[in-house]
N, C-alpha and C positions, 0 to 999 in steps of 0.2 A: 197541349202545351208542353214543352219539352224540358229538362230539368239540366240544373248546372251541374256540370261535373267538379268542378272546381271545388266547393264546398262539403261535396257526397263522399268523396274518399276519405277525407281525415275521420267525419265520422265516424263513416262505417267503421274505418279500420280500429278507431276507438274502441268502439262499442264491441267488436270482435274480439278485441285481447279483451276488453272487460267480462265478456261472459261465457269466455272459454275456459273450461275448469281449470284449476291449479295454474294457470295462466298466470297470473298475478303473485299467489301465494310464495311461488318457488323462489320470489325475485327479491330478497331484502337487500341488494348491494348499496342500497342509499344509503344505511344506516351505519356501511363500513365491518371490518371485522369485529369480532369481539377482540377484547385487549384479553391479554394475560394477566391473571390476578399475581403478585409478587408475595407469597406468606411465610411470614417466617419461621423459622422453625422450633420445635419449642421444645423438643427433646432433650434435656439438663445431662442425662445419666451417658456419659461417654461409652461406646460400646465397645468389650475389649477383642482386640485384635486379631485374627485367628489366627494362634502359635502352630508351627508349622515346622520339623526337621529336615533342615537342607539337605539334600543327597549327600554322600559324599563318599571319601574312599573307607572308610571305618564300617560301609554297611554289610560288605559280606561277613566281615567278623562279629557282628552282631548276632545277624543272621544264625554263625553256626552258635556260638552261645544259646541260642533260644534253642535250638535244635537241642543243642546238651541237654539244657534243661529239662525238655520238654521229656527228654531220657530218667533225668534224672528223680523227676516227680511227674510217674506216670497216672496220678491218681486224679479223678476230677474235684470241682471246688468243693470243699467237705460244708455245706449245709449245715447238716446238721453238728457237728462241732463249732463250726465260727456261732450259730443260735445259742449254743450252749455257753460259750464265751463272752457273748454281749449281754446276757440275762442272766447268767446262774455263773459265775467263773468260777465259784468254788467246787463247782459237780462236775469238772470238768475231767476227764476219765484220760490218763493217762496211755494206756492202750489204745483208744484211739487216735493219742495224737501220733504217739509212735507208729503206729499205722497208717496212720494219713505222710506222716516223715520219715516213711522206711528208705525213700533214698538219700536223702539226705543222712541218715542215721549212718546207712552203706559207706557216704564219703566221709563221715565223722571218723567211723572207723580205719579206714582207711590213712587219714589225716591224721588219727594217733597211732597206729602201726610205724607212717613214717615218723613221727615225732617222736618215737620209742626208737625207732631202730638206728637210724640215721646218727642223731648223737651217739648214740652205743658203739655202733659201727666205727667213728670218728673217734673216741675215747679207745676203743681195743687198736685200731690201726695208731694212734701214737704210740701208744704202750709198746707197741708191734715194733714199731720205729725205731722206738725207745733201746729194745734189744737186738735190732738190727735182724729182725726175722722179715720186715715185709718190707718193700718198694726201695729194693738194693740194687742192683746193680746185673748186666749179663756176665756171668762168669766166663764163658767160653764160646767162641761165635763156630756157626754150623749154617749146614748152608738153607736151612730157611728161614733166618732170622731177617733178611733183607724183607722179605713177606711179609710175616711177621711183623713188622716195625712198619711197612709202610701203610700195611690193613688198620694198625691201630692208630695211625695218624693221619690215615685216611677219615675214618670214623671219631676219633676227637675234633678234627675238622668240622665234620658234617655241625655236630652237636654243639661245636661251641656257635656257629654259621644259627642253628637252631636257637640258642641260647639269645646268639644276640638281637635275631627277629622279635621275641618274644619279648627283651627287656624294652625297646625300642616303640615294642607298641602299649607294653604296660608305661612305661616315660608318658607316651600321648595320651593313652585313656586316663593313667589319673590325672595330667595336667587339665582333660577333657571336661574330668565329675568338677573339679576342683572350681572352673569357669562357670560349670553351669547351676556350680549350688547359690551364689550368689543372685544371681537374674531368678532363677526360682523361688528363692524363697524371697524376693521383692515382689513375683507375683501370686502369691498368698494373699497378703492384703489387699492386693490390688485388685484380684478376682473377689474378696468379700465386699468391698466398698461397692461395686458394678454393684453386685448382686443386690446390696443391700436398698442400692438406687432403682431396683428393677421393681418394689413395690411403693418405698416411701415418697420418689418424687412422684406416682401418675398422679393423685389427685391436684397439685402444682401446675403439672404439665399439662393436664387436660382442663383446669382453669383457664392458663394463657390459651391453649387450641380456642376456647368459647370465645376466648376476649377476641381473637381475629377473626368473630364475623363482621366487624366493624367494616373491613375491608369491601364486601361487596354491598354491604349496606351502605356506608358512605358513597359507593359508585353509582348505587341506583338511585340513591335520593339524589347526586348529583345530576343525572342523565333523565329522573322527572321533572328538572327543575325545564328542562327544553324540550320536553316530548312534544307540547302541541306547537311548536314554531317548525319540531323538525316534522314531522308529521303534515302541517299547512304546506309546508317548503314542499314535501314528496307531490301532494295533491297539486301545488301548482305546478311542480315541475310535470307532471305528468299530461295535465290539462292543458297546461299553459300554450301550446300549437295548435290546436281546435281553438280555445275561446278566441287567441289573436289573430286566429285564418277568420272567423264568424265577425269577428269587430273589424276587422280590417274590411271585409265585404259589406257592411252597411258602411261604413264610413264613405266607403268607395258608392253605394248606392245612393245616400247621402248628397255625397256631392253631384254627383249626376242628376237627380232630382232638382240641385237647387239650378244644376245648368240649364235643364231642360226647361224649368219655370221658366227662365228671364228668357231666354230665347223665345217661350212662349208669348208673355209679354210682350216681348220687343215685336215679334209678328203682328199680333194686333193691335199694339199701335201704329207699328208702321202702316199695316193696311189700313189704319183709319185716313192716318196722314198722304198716304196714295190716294184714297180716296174721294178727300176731300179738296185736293187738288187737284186734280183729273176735273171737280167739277169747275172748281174755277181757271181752269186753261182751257176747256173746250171751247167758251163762247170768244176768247181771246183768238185763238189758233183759228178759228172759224173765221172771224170778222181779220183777221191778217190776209186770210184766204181769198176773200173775197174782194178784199182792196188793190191784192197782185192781182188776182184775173181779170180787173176790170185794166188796172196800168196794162197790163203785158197785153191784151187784145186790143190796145188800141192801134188804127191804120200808121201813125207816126213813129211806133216802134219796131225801133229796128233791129236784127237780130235777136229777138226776143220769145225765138220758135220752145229754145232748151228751156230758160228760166220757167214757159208758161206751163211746160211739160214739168217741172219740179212744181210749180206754185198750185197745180190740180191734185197734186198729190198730195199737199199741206194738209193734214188730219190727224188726230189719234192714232196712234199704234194699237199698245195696250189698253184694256178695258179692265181696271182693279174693280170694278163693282161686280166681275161676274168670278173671283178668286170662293171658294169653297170659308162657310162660315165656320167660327171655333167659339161660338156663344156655349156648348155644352160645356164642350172640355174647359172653358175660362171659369164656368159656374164652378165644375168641379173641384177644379183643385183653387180657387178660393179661399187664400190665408196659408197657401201651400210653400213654402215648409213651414209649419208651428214648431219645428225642433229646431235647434243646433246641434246638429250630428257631430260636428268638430267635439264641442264642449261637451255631449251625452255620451260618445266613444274616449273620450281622455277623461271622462270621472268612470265609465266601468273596468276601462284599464286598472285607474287605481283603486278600483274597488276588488277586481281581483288580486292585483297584486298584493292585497294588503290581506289576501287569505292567511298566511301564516300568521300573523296578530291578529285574524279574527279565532280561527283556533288557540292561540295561546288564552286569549279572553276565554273563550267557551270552556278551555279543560282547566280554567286555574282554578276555581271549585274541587274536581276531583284529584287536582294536583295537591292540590291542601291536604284532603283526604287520605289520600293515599301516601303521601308524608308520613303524617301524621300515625297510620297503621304500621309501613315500614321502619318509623323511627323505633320502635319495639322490640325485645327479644325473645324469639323463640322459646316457647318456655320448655321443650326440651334441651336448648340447649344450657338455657341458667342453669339444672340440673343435672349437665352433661357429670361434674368433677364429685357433686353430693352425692349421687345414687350411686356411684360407683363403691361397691361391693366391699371393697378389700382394703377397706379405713383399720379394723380393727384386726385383720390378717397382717397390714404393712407391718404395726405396730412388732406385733410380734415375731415376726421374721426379721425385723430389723434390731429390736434387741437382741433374738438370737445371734446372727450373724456378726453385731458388735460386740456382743460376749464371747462369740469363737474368733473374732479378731484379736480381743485384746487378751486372751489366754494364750493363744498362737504366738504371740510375740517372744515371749520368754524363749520359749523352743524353739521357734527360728532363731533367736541368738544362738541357743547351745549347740543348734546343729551345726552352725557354721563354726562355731569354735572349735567342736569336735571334727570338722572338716579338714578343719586348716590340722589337727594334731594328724590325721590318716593321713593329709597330701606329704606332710614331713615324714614321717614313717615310710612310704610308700616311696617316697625319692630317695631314702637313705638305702633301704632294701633293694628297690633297681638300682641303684649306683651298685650296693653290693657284688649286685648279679653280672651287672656290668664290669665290676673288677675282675672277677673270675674271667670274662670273657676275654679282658686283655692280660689277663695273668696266659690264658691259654695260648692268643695268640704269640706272643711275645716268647711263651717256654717252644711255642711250634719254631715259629723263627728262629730261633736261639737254636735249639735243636737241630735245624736241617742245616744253618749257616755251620754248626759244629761238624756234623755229618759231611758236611760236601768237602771239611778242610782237613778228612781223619786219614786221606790217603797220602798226604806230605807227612814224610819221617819227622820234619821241622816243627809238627802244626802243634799247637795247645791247644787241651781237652776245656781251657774256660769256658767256651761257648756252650759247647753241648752240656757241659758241670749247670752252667749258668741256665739253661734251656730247662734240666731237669727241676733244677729249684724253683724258677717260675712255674709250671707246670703244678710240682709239690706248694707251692705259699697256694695256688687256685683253689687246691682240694683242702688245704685248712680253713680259705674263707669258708667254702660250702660246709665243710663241719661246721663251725663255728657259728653261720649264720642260720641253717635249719631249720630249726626250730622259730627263731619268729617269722622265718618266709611262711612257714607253711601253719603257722598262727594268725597270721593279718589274714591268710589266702582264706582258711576255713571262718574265718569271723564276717568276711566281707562276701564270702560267698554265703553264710547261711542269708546273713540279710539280705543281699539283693537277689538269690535266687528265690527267699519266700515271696520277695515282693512283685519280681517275675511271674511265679507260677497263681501264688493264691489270688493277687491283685490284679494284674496287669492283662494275665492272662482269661479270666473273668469278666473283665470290665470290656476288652475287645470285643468277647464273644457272649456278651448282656447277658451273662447269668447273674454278676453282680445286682443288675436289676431287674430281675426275676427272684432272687433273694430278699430282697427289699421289697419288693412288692407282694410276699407271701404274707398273710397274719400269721403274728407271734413273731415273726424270724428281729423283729425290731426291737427296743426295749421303747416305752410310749414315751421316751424324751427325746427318741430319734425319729420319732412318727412324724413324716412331712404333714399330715393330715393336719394331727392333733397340734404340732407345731404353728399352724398357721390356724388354726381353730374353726377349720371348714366342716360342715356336716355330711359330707361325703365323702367318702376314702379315695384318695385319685391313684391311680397307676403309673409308678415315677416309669418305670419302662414308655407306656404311653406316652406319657407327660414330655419324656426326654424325645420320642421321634415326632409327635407333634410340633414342640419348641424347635426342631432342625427345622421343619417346612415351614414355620412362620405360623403360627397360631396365636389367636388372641389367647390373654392373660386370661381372662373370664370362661370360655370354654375350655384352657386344659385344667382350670380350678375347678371345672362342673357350676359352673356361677352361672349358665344360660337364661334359669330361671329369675332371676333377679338382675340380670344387666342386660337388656338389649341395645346395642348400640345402632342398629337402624332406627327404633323407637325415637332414640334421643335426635337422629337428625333428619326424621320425620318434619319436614317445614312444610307440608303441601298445607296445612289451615293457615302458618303464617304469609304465605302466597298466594291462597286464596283471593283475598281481599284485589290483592293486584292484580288476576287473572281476569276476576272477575269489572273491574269497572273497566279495565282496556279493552274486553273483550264488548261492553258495552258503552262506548265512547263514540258520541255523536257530532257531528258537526253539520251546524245549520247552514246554507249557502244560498236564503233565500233571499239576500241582499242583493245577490246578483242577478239586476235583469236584464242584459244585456241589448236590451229597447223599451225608449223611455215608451210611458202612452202618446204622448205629442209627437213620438217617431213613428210608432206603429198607425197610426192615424194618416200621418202625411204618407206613407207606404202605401196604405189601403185604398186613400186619396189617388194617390198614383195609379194602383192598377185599378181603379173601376173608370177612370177618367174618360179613357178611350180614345189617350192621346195618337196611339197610334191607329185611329181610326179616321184621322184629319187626311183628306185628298191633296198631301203635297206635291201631287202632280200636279193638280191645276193653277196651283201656286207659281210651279215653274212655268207655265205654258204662258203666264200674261208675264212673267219674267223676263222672258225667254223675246218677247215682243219690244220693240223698241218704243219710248214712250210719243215718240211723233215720229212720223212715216220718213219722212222726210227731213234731210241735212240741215237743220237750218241756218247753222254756218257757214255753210259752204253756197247755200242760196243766196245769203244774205252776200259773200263776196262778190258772188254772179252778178249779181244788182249793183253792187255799185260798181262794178265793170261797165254795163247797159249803161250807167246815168251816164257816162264819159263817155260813148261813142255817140250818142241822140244825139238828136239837130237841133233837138226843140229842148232850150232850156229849163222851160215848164216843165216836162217832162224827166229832163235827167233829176231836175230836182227832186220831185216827189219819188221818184226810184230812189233815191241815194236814205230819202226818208223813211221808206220801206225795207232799206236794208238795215236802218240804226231801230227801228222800230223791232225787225226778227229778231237782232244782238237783244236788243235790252228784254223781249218776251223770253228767250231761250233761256238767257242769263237769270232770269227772275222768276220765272213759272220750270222751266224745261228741265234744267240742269240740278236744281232741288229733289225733282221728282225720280231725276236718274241715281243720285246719290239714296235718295228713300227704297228705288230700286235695288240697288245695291245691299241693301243693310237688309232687306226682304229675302233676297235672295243668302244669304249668309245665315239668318233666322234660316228659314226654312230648309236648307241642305242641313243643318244643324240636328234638326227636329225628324226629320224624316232618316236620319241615319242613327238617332241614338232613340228614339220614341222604340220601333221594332226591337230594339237591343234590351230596353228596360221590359220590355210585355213579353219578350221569347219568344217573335215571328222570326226571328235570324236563324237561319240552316247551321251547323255546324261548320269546321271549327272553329267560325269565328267569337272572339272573346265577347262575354256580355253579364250584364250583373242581371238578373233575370228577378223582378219585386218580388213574383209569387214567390218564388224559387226559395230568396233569401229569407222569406217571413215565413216562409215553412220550415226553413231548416232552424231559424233562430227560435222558432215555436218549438220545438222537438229537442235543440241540446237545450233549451232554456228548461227542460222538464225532463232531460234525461241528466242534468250536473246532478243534482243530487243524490239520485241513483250511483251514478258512476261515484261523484265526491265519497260516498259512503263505502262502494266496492273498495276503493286503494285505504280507504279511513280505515277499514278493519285488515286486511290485506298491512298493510304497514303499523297496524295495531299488536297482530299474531307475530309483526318480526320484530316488534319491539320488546313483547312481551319474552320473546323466544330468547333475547340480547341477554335480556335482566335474566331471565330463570338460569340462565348460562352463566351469570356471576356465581349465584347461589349454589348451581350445580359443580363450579370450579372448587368452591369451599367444603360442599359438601365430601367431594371426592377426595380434597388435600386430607383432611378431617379422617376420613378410613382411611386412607393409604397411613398418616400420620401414626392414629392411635392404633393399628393392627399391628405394623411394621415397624414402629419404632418406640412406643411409651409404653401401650400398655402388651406388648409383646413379651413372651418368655424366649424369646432368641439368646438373650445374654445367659438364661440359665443352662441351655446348651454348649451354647460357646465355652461356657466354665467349666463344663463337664469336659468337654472335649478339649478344651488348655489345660485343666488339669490330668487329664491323660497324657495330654502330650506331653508337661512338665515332667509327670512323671517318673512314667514309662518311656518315651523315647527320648528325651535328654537328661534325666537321671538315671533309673535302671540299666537302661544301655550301657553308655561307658563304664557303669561303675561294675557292672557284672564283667563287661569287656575286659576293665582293668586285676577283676582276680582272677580273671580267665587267664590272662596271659601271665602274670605272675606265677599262677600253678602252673605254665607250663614251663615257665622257667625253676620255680620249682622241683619240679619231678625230674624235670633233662638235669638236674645237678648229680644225679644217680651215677649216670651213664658215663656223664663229664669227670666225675673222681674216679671212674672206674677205667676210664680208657687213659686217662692225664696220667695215674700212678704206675701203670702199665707201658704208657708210653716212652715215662721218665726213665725206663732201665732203660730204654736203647739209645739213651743219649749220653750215659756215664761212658768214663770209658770201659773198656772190653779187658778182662785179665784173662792170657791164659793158663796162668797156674799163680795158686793164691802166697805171693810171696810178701805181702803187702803186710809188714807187723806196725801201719800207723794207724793213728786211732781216728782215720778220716769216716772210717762206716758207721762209727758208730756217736758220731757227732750227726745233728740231724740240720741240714742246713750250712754244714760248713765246705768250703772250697779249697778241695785236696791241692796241695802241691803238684807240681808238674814234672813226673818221673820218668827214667828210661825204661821200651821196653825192652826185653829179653826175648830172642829170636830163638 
């Protein structure tokens, strides 16, 4: 017997993704993406900015500054004296420091040399003035005085050109220190509050982290509340094409069945009813027979050769009594259909359909449960904010910090106060510097405008008078002023050059913390260790390149042993419970039987029946026969044709009787039995084309519902649903589970990135180290070394500038050449000779 394809492929192909590996597994898209969890953030302590000096044009002068320095204190960072100084100040050995400060001592010297001589100089050269011995006048002109005069005004040029660079860039560097002591010292406190927040808020801040596991707890308990509808939902989507291909083909076989029955029916009554008038027409048709041949053979009939030739014919066609019996097959199926296929295939529909509410039913039990487990918390993480380590470290690092905050404050007032008194000093001195410069320019001008007008007989010596006197008022500012230039220079250079070399230059190159992390070199109220009351000494050096890369708070305190924070968000026991019942999450599906017994019954009725074992050919063969041989309408016209040509009225008569006689047999017996005919033949073409289709004697490819066929496949998915039901039940189980552990795991990981890189991180104590460098050393040190830098060099160029200015000033008097002059212009200092003739 042959097997329907129709039904065999969806199977199979079921059954092939069901127990092909990872087949199923890989496939969670029903379930949709995971969402992004949204957590807030809970980090309090603002982290400060990383301070940063803009480039700019001021950097090569920096640069050579440092460079000086680095001349001027060649010594490395003295150890062992700064130790000496933080522990013991009174044993502090003078010789050493003069040794550690021999170049600085070098510029001191220097610094008092010029502050010794300079005024002196300045004191003897008025005096000089005074009696008209020094910066008089050219007596007598020669011919290399042109030379002379322009070499020296070439070179006061240069210098005062020198002068004025140097005042120009002391003007900007102290405007520079002056902008940036303010913003500095606002972030003093502002780096101790960070700081202060980098211990006190974590246990706070890692409170609120535990309070946001709410977030994927709330979402799982949300998304248990539908697991088994979404879950049912998946099974039926999955199923749902096999069961409604398998319901649809009984349905279909179903109705075929009930067609096949009535047809059957209707066959055996009809051939009852053939046959039981067959019996009562024969002796009718017989005895009609025999009344014509006795009429039509009589001598007085005339023309009556055709009619007798039809009236011998007058007999039976078909014989129904010799049609093949269906007493088996009638026994058989006997009460056949007991089902309503209709009504058995529309309550299994809705009994599959209603798989999702029978899963929600089945798992609201473990859905309780598993509530009820999830509703809980972690108990490492209720512990997350207590077990943390550094309760009674915060404390005290946090009164430290707010005791070197509010000590701090005084002295950031007085530095700025004292700021503001050097930026005023400092502008009054470059403005100084800068008077000279235009004392210089103005005596050059004056000077050459007098020179260019000394070759007119007509000209006055004002110009060049006036030239020498600016040039001479230059060289008294610089006496005059000496002394404090090169007092602020040597005051502002000791301090920011130590703060350069000891501090800045140290703290670059981590010897500062390598000093600090030596024993002894601390006094134990600066000990970080002791400070924070930790039982293991940490290495600020370490500590400080740890805190660049991001280390946790607990390892660069040496806390490993008493904080692990994988520990805390260790939830594999809290997820257990849920791993474990999804993992073993059943769903019962023996509801569905997809054929009732009073289906399977009339099915099994069917194929033993042996419907298709009925001879509908012989059926057709007495069909196929006419039920009387002969016309009998057409005789019957014939006759009463014959009754109207006869002679003999006896005669037409009973002819005309024998024709209303054939009308009323045909019409009453004949024409019933052609219609019963009929209805036989419709039965039987019926039966004989859908019998062979239901039992699977039809050849290919014609369509057929095949009984065996169906009741074997319905037998096989009805015992392979479960199977399968349970394959995508766990298969959609593993992606459910995968969903939620993916909440937890979203948390988990905000959670470290959170508490590494943002709360309980020592990044901010980096960051402070390196703003405060930057504060410093690159926007304090700098300018402020920059600005005595360039003041000394305005400074020392005053030398050169009184020396070229007083020199230059004779070539601008006028020229005598013989001293006839008895007024008392030479020896007045400052005053504007009269305009006399000369003598040729």
């Amino acid at each position: 017997m042959m097997r329907a394809p129709g039904l065999l492929a969806p199977l199979l192909g079921l059954g092939l993704a069901l127990r092909l590996p990872g087949s199923g597994a890989a496939d969670c898209g029903s379930l949709g993406p995971v969402d992004r969890l949204a957590f807030a953030p809970a980090a309090r302590a603002p982290w400060l900015a990383p301070r940063v000096r803009a480039p700019g044009p001021l950097d090569p002068l920096y640069g050579t500054v440092r460079s000086f320095l680095s001349v001027v204190q060649l010594n490395p960072f003295p150890a062992g004296l700064v130790k000496t100084l933080l522990n013991e100040p009174a044993s502090v050995k003078v010789d050493e420091v003069v040794r550690y400060q021999a170049g600085y001592l070098v510029c001191a010297v220097i610094a008092g040399l010029y502050l010794l001589v300079l005024p002196t100089a300045g004191l003897c050269f008025c005096c000089c003035r005074r009696r008209r011995r020094c910066g008089g006048r050219v007596k007598t002109e020669h011919k290399a005085m042109a030379c002379e005069r322009g070499t020296l005004m070439a070179f006061l040029l240069l210098t005062t050109l020198v002068l004025l660079i140097g005042v120009v860039s002391a003007f900007v560097t102290n405007q520079r220190v002056h902008e940036q002591v303010g913003p500095s010292a606002a972030a003093v406190p502002e780096t101790l509050l960070s700081l202060r927040g980098l211990f006190s808020h974590v246990p706070q801040e890692l409170q609120a982290v535990a309070q946001q596991f709410s977030l994927p707890q709330e979402r799982v308990l949300k998304e248990l509340d539908g697991v088994g509808v979404s879950i049912g939902s998946v099974i039926h989507t999955q199923l749902r094409s096999t069961v409604y291909q398998a319901l649809a083909s009984v349905h279909s076989l179903g109705q075929a069945l009930q067609v096949s029955v009535d047809h059957l029916r209707a066959l055996n009554a009809t051939s009852v009813e053939l046959l039981e008038g067959q019996q009562d027409l024969e002796p009718a048709v017989r005895e009609r027979r025999e009344h014509l041949l006795a009429l039509l053979q009589e001598p007085s009939c005339r023309g009556c050769a055709e009619a007798l030739s039809q009236a011998r014919a007058l007999e039976l066609g078909a014989n129904f009594s010799q049609m093949p019996a269906m007493d088996d097959v009638l026994h058989q199926l006997k009460g056949v259909p007991e089902a309503n296929f209709s009504s058995m295939v529309q309550e299994e529909n809705s009994t599959f359909n209603s798989l999702p509410l029978l899963a929600a039913l089945q798992t609201a039990d473990m859905v309780r449960e598993l509530k009820k487990a999830m509703a809980q918390e972690p108990g490492g993480l209720r512990t997350l904010a207590e077990a943390f380590p550094a309760w009674e470290a915060a404390s005290r690092w946090s009164r430290a910090l707010e005791e070197v905050e509010e000590s701090s404050r005084p002295y950031l007032k007085e530095v700025q106060r004292y700021e503001k008194y050097r930026w005023i000093m400092g502008c009054v001195l470059c403005s100084v510097v800068l008077l000279v410069v235009v004392c210089n320019l103005l005596g050059l001008n004056l000077g050459i405008w007098g020179l260019s007008a000394r070759e007119d007989p007509s000209h006055s010596e004002a110009k060049g008078e006036a030239g020498a006197r600016f040039l001479m008022a230059g060289v008294g500012f610089s006496f005059l002023f000496a002394a404090p230039l090169i007092l602020l220079v040597f005051a502002t250079f000791l301090v920011g050059g130590n703060v350069q070399t000891l501090v800045c230059r140290s703290w670059e190159s981590g010897e500062l913390y390598e000093f600090a992390d030596t024993p002894g070199n601390l006094p134990s109220s600066m000990n970080l260790s002791h400070l924070l009351g930790l039982k293991k000494d940490i290495s600020i050096l370490l500590a400080y390149q740890q805190c660049r890369e991001g280390a946790a708070l607990w390892k660069v305190l040496r806390l490993n042993d008493s904080y692990d924070l994988e520990k805390h968000l260790d939830i594999s026991q809290y997820t257990a419970k849920l791993q474990q019942e999804l993992r073993s999450l059943k769903l019962e599906v023996k509801n569905l039987d997809l054929l009732s017994p009073a289906a399977r019954r009339d099915l099994k009725a069917l194929q033993s029946s042996g419907l298709e074992n009925i001879r509908y050919p012989g059926f057709l063969v007495q069909i196929q026969k006419p039920v009387v041989n002969t016309d009998m309408e057409k005789l019957a016209q014939e006759l009463q044709g014959l009754a109207q040509t006869q002679g003999s009225a006896v005669l037409g008569q009973q002819l005309r009787e024998e024709a209303q006689g054939l009308r009323n047999l045909y019409q009453e017996k004949v024409l019933p039995q052609q219609s019963l005919t009929a209805k036989l033949n419709l039965s039987v073409r019926a039966l004989a084309s859908s019998a062979p289709n239901l039992q699977g004697l039809t050849p290919p490819p014609r369509p057929k519902l095949e009984t065996s066929d169906v009741l074997d496949k319905i037998t096989n998915l009805r015992g392979e649903l479960p199977t399968w039901a349970t394959h995508i039940l766990k298969n959609e189980s593993e992606c459910f589970l995968t969903r939620e552990m993916g909440y937890f795991s979203q948390y988990v990981a905000w959670v470290r990135e959170e508490v590494t890189q943002r709360i309980a991180t020592c990044q901010p104590l980096s960051g402070a180290l390196d703003n405060g460098r930057v504060v410093l050393c690159d926007m304090m040190a700098d300018p402020w070394n920059a600005f005595w830098f360039c003041l000394a060099w305005c400074t020392f160029f005053l030398i050169p500038s009184i020396i070229f200015a007083v020199k230059t000033s004779k070539y601008f008097r006028p020229i005598r050449k013989r001293l006839n002059s008895t007024s008392s212009e030479e020896t007045q200092l400052f005053h504007i000779p009269r305009v006399t003739s000369l003598k040729l």
